[in-house]
N, C-alpha and C positions, 0 to 999 in steps of 0.2 A: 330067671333071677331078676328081681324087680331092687329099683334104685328110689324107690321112692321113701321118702324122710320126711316126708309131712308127717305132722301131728304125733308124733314120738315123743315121748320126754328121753331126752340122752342127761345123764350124769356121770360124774367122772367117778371111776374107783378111789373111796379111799387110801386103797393099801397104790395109787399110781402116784408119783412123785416127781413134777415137771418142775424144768428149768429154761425160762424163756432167753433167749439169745439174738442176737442181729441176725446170724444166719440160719435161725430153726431152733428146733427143738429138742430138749432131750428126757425121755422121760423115764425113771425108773422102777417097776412095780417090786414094792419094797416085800411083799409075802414071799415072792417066786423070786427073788433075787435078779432078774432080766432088764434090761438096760431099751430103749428103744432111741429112733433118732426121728424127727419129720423135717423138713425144708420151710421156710416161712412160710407159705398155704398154710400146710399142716400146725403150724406155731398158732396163728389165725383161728384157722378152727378151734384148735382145741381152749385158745384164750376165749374164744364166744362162746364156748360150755363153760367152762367156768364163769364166765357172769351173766349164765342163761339164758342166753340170747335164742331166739329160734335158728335153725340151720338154715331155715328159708334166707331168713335174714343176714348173715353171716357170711350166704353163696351169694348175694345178691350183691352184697357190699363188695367180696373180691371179684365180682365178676365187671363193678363198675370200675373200681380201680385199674384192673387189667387190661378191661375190652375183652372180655371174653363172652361168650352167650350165656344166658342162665343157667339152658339145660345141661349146658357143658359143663358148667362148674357144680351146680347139679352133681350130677352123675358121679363127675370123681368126688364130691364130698362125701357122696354114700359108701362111695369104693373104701375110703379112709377112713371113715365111722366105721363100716364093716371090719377091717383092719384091724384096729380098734378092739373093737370087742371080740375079736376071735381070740387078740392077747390079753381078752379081762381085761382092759385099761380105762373102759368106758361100761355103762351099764345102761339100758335100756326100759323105761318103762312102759305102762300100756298106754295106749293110743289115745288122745283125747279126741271127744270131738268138738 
């Protein structure tokens, strides 16, 4: 299973319905009726898709903030994008290059 997220367009589902908070996230997918929750990482992310930002980009800023390595934050952003789109919360386009 490969963690790589370059060059993906990710967009958010319409039918998902977030609400940002101090402590995270909550998001609702209004079709499915399903409620979701993320920690501030996760708040992060998903506020850098919504104003498009590339994930490189996104990993690279919480991993400055942090002190964490790139490919580390890396890794679990794709774990959570993955996440993500297995609940239809996010949508995936084709590859640019």
């Amino acid at each position: 299973m490969t963690n790589q997220i370059s060059g993906t367009a990710i967009t958010l589902n319409p039918d998902a319905v977030a609400s940002l908070h101090d402590d995270g996230l909550v998001i609702l997918h209004t079709r499915k009726g399903q409620m979701f929750t993320a920690n501030r990482i996760g708040a992060r992310i998903w506020r850098g898709i919504e104003l498009q930002l590339p994930v490189e980009v996104i990993a690279d800023e919480i991993g400055k903030e942090y002190r964490i390595a790139p490919a580390t934050v890396r890794e679990h952003a794709a774990r959570f994008l993955a996440e993500l789109g297995r609940h239809n919360l996010i949508e995936r386009g084709p590859d640019h290059e």
